[in-house]
N, C-alpha and C positions, 0 to 999 in steps of 0.2 A: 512379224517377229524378226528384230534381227542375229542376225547369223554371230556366233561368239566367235568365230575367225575372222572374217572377214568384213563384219557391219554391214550386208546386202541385206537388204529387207525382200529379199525375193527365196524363199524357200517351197518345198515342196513338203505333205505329211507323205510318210511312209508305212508308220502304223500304229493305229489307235489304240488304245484298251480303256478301258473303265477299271478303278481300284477304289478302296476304300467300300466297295459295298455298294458303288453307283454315284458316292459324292464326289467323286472326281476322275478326269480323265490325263491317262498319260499320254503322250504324242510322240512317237521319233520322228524326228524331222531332218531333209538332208538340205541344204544350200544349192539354190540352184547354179552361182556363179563357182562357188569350190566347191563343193561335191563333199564338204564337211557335214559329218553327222551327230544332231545334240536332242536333245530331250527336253520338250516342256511339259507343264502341268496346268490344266484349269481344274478351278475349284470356284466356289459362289462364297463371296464374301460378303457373309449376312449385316453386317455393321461392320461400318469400315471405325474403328479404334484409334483413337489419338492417343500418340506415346508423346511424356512429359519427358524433354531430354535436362540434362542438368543445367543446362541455363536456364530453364523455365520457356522454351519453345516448345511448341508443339506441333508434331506433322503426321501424316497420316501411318498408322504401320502397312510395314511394307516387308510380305515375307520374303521378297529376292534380297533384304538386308540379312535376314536371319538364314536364311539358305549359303550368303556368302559367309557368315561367321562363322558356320559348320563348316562349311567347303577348304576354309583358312586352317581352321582349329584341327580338322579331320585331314589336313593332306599328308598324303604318300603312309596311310595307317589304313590296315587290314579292317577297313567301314563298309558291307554293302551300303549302296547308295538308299536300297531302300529298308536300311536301319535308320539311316538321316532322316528320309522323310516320315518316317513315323514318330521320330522325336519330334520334328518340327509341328506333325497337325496334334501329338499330345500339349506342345508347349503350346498353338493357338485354341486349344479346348481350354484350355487351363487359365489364359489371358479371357477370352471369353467368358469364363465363371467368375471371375476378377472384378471383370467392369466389363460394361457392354457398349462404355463412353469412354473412358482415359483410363491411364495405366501409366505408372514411372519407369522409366528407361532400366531404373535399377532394379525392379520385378521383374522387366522380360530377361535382361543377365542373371540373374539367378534363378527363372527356369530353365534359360542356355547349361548354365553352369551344372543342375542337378542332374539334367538326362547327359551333357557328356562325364560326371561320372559316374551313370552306369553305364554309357557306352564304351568306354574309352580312355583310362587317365592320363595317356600324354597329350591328350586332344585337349582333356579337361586344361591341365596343369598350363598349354598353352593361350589360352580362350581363358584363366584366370589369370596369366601373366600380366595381359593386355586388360583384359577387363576391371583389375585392382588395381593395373599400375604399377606393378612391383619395380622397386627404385634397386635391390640388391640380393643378391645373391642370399641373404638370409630370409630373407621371403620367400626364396622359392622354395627353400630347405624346410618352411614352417606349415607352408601348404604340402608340401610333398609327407611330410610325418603327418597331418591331417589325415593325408589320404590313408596311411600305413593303422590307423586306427581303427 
């Protein structure tokens, strides 16, 4: 695993847990060249899922993309961390009831998009800026009275 400081692939665990009921495990982990401390997660990826992106490729999903759209979408906003990861393993139960083969790029943004707005709507409102493409300031004015609804 490497280190998000530094890029050492040389870390140490410093302490494990089990969550989710036993389907998965947390880790804190420290660096052993910086002494930087981060957190990973295993879980069993029962079928690995092909997302259809807009061009018409396909690649395998990949929850450290959707962990990053949260982490962008949620930054510097009053998110425990593990309010994110429970939106993320609802939104791969949900990809999983979906299709257990492929899925379009534009289904998994629109369950991004449902759980942050229950979580969160500036998180929302940023994570649909990017995600629709908003070209002007009246689109955000039109999602924003969306949300007010």
């Amino acid at each position: 695993m490497k280190c998000p400081s530094c890029s050492t692939e040389d870390s140490k665990v410093v302490d494990s847990r089990s969550i989710q009921g036993g389907e998965s495990i947390r880790r804190r982990r420290e660096c052993n060249a910086c002494n930087f401390r981060y957190t990973t997660y295993e879980y069993v990826l029962e079928n690995p899922v092909k997302v259809i992106k807009k061009s018409g490729e396909r690649e395998e999903y990949d929850r450290a993309k959707l962990e990053k759209s949260f982490s962008i979408a949620c930054e510097k906003r009053p998110i425990p961390e593990e309010k994110i990861q429970q939106a993320i393993n609802r939104i791969e139960e949900k990809i999983s009831n979906i299709s257990n083969i492929e899925i379009e790029a534009y289904q998994v943004g629109g369950l991004v998009m449902d759980e942050l707005k229950e979580i969160d709507k500036v998180a929302f409102i940023r994570f649909a800026s990017v995600y629709r493409e908003f070209k002007d300031i009246g689109e955000f004015q039109a999602q924003i009275e969306d949300l007010k609804e």
